[in-house]
C-alpha positions, 0 to 999 in steps of 0.5 A: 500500500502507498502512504497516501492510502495509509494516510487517508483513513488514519485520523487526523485526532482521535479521543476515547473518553468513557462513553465519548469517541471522538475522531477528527479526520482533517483538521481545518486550518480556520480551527488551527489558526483560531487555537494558535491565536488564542494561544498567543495571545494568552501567552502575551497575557501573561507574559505582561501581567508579570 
């Protein structure tokens, strides 16, 4: 098999919690940039509340 077809069905993210199965199969960029901008600006925060 290839990898592309490896890469494919295995997801992106996955979390099993009790009952909860999530799975992510391709994480969006509008996600992955709204996560990085919260990050930074709670670093920035914190980094000024010193």
């Amino acid at each position: 098999m290839s990898k592309t077809s490896d890469a494919a069905k295995a997801p992106a993210f996955e979390l099993r919690c009790g009952g909860l199965h999530l799975t992510i199969q391709r994480v969006p960029g509008w996600l992955l940039a709204t996560l990085a901008t919260a990050a930074s600006s709670g670093l920035a925060a914190w980094l000024t509340s010193r």
